[in-house]
Structure formats: structure tokens, C-alpha cells
C-alpha positions in Angstrom: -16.2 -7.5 -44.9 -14.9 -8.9 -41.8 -17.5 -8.8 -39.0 -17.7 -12.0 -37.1 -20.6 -12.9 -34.7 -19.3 -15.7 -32.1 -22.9 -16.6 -31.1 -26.0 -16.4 -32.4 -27.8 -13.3 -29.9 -31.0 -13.9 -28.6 -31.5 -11.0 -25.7 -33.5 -7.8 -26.6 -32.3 -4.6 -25.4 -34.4 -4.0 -22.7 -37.3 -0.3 -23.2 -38.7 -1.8 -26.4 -40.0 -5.0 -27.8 -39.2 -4.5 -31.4 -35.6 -3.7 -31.1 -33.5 -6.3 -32.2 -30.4 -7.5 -30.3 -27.8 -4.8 -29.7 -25.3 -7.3 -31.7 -27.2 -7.5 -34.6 -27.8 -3.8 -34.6 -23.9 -3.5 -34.5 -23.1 -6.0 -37.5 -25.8 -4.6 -39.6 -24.2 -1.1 -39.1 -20.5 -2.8 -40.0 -22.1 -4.9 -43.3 -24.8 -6.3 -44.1 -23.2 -9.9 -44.4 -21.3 -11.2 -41.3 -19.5 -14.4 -40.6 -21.3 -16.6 -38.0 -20.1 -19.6 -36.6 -23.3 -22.6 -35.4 -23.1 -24.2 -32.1 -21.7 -27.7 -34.1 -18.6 -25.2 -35.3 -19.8 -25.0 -38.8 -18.8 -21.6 -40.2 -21.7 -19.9 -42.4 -23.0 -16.2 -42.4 -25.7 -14.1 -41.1 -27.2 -12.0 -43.5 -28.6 -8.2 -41.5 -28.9 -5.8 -44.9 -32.2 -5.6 -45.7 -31.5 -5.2 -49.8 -29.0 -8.5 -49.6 -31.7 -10.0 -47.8 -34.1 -9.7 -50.1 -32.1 -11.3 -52.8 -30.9 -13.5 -50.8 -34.5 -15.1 -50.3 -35.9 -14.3 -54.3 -32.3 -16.3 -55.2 -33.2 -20.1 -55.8 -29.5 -20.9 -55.4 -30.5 -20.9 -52.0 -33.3 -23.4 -50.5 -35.8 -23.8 -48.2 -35.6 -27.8 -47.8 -35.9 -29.5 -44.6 -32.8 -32.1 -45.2 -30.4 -29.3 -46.1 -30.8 -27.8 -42.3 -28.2 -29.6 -40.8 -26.9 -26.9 -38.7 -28.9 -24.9 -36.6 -28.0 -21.0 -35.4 -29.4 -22.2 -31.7 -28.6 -25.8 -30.9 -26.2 -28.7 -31.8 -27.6 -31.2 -33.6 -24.5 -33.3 -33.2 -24.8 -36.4 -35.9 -28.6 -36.1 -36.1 -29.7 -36.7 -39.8 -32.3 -34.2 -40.7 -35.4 -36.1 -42.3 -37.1 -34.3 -45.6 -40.5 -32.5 -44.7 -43.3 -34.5 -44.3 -46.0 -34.9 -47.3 -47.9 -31.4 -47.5 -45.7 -29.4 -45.8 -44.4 -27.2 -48.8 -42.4 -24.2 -46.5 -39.8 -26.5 -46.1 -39.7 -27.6 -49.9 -38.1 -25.9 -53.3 -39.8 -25.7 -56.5 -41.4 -28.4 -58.3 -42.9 -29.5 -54.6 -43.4 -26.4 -53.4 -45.7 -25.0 -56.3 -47.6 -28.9 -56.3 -48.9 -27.8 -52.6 -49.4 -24.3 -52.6 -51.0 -23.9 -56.4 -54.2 -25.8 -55.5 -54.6 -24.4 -51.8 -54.2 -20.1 -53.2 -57.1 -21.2 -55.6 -58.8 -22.1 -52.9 -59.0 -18.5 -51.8 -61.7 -17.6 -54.3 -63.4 -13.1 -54.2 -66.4 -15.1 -52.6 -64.9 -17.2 -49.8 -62.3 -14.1 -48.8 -65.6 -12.0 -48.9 -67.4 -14.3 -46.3 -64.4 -14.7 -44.4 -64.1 -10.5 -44.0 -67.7 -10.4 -42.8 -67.2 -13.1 -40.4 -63.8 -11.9 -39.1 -65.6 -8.7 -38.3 -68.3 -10.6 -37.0 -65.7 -12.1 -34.2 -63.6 -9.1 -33.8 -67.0 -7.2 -32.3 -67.9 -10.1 -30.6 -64.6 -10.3 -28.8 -64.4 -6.6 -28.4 -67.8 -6.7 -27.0 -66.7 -9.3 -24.1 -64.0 -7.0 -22.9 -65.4 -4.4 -22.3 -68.7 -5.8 -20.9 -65.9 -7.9 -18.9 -64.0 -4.6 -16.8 -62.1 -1.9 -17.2 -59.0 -3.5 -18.0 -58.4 -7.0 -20.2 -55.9 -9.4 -21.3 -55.5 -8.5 -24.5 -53.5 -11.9 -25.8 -56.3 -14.2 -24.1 -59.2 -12.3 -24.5 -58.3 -11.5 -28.1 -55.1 -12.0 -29.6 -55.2 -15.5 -29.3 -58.8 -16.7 -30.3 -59.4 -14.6 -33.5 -57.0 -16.2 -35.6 -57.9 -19.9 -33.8 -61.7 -18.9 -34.3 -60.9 -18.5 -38.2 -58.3 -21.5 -38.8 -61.1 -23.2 -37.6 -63.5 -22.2 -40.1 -61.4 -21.8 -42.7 -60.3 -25.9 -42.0 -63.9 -26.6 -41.1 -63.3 -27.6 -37.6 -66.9 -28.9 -36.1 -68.0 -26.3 -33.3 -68.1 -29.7 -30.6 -64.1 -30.1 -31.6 -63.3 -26.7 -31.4 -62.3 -26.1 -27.5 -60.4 -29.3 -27.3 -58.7 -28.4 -31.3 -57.8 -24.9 -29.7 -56.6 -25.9 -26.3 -53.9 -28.3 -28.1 -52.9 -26.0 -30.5 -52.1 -23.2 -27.6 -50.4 -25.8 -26.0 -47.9 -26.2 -28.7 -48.0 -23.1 -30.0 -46.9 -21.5 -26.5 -43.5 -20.7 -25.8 -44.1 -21.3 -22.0 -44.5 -24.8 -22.7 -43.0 -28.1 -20.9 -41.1 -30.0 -24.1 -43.7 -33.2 -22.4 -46.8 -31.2 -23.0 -45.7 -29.4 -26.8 -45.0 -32.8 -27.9 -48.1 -34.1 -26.4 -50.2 -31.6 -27.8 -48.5 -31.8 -31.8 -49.2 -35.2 -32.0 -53.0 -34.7 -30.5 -53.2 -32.1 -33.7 -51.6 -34.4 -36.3 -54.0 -36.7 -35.0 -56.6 -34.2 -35.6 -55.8 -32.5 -38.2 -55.6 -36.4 -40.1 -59.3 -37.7 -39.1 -60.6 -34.4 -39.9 -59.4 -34.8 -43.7 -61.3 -38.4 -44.1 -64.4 -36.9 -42.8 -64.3 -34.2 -45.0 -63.7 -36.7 -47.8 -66.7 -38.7 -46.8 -68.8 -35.3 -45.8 -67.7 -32.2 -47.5 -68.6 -29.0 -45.9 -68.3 -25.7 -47.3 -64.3 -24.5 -46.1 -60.7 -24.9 -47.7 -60.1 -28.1 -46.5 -63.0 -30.0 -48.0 -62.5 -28.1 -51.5 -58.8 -29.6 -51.6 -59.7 -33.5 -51.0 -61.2 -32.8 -54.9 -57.5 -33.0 -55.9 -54.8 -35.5 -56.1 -53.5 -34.9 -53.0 -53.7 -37.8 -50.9 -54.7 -37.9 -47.2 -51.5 -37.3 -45.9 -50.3 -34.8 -47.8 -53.6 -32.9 -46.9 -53.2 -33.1 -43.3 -49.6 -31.7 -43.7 -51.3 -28.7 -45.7 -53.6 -28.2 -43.1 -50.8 -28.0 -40.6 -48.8 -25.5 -42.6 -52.3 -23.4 -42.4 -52.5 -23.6 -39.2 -48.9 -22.5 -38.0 -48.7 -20.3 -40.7 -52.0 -18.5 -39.6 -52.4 -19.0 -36.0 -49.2 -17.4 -34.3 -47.9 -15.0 -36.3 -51.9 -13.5 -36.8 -51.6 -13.6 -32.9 -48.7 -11.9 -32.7 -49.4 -9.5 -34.9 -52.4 -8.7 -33.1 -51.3 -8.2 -29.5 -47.5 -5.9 -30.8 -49.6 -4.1 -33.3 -52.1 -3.0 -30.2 -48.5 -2.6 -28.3 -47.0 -0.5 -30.8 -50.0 2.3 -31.4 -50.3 2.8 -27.4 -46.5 3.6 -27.8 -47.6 5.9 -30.7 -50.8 7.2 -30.4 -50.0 9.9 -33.5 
């Protein structure tokens, strides 16, 4: 093995989407390990084979925590110490932390809740379906449905009040968009930490019937609930998004 990418590649060939970098495509044809040097000149690797991949990520030789990333595949960090991840937020975190977080929250996903939550999904989904067409022949589908079918159900699953919700959603757009000024993303965090922590003492004080309220039954404290309920909300917001708007994009490519 002794493929070497200089740079980590970021440009898509251009025709399709879901084509990965031509580079990439080259070194995982070479070997499915290559050597990579970071932007601070630290020399690691870049693992393309999917098998080596996947035991590369079951292996708990290798970890997920925050503090370890000192060297990232995009930018130099220069002498910038990296912190340790904030209460809560387990996807940054190896095992006894991790399990501590995400134990409590999967039991939270009881047949009965995941039951209402399909009947409401499908609720939303005809109700958005319903707007665009009554709306015109043609339709944004990453605004007009994409986007505010996952936000609709973060909300309910965190038990967002309906009078927060437009303001809850507009902020998390904001810093969830890639189109973003660095000002207004950071702006727009901090207004959803903010959130995110005065919703978890109301639902102490006034427990309603979603996820959120259910955990502050636990020995989790404040802030180690409002970092779960960020990880919920990244984790389920974007990528449920995204999956929505290329999976449309990829059966109008193919139809059969």
C-alpha cells in the first residue's frame, strides 16, 4: 500500500450528485487504506474500503472523543486545544459515557410512542403534499418539504410548544444551512442552546407527553439534557432533510 492523497478532495465530479470525488474514487480503486497528510502536516490515513471501514468503526481501538480531534482533514487548527464534548452530547464520547446517554434516551422509543409518531408523520407528509400541489404545478421541494417534516417532528418528539415553533425552526435552518454567514450560524446555535436549555426546566416543572419530558425522570441533570436534545436535533433534522430531497433526486433519475 502506497497511495498518498496530498489534500483532502472536496469537489464532486460534475453529472451526478452522489458521485464521490474523482480522487477518492481513484485511491479506493488503488487500496482501500491511503496515506493522507492534514492541513497542520500531521500524517494519518484515509480509510475508502468499505469492509476496512466497517471494522474500522465496530474497532474500539479507535474513538469517537471530542479532545482526541486534534487535526482536522479540512482546516488548521494550529495550537488550538480541543475541549471534551459538552455534557449530553454522547456522539463525540466512547463507552462508559456514551452508553450513560444513549441507554435512557433508545428506551424512550417505546411500540406506542413510535406508533403515534408514524401516524403523525403521515399526518404531515399529506399535509405538506397537499400544499404543493394545491400551491402550482411546480414546487420547492427542500422548502416546501424537505425541510419542515423532520423540524415539524423534532419538535414533537422534544415537545416544542406550537407558539415557539416558527422562531425554534427559523434558528435551527439558520445554523443548519450551509449558505450561512459564520455571524448568523453562531448567532443562531447559541439562540438554540438557549432554547433547547429553558425548554428542559419547563418540562421539569410541566411534563408533557414527548421524549424530552420522559428523560428529566432520570439522573441526568439539566445540562446534560439539553446537550441530548441537541444531539436529537442534529442527528434528526439534516440528515432526515437530506435524505428527503436526494432520495426524491435519485428516483426521478431512476424511475424503474
Amino acid at each position: 500500500m502506497d497511495h498518498t492523497l496530498a489534500a483532502m478532495p472536496t469537489t464532486r465530479r460534475p453529472g451526478c450528485p452522489f458521485d464521490p470525488p474523482q480522487e477518492l474514487v481513484e485511491a479506493r480503486a488503488q487500496s482501500p487504506i491511503s496515506r493522507f497528510t492534514f492541513p497542520d502536516g500531521h500524517q494519518g490515513w484515509v480509510v475508502t474500503g468499505y469492509d476496512l471501514l466497517r471494522s474500522v468503526l465496530a474497532d474500539p481501538r479507535f474513538s469517537s472523543r471530542k479532545e482526541l480531534m486534534k487535526h482536522h482533514p479540512l482546516i488548521d487548527y494550529g495550537d488550538i486545544e480541543v475541549p471534551p464534548a459538552p455534557p449530553g452530547e454522547f456522539l463525540l464520547m466512547d463507552e462508559p459515557q456514551h452508553s450513560r446517554y444513549r441507554k435512557p434516551l433508545v428506551g424512550k422509543f417505546t411500540v406506542r410512542r413510535m406508533r403515534l409518531l408514524t401516524e403523525r408523520v403521515e399526518q404531515i407528509t399529506a399535509e405538506h403534499l397537499d400544499a404543493m400541489e394545491k400551491a402550482g404545478p411546480t414546487a420547492d421541494l427542500v422548502t416546501a418539504f424537505a425541510k419542515p417534516i423532520p423540524a415539524i417532528m423534532i419538535c414533537e418528539l422534544l415537545g416544542v410548544p406550537y407558539e415557539d415553533r416558527d422562531r425554534f425552526q427559523e434558528n435551527v435552518d439558520k445554523f443548519m444551512n450551509g449558505e450561512t454567514s459564520d455571524e448568523e450560524l453562531i448567532a443562531a446555535y447559541l439562540a438554540v442552546q438557549q432554547y433547547l436549555g429553558e425548554l428542559v426546566v419547563a418540562k421539569r416543572a410541566h411534563p408533557t407527553d414527548d421524549v424530552l419530558s420522559e428523560l428529566t425522570d432520570s439522573d441526568l441533570t439539566d445540562e446534560e439534557l439539553q446537550g441530548m436534545a441537541l444531539i436529537l436535533l442534529a442527528a434528526g433534522f439534516d440528515t432526515t432533510a437530506n435524505m428527503l430531497a436526494l432520495g426524491t433526486f435519485a428516483l426521478l433519475r431512476n424511475p424503474d
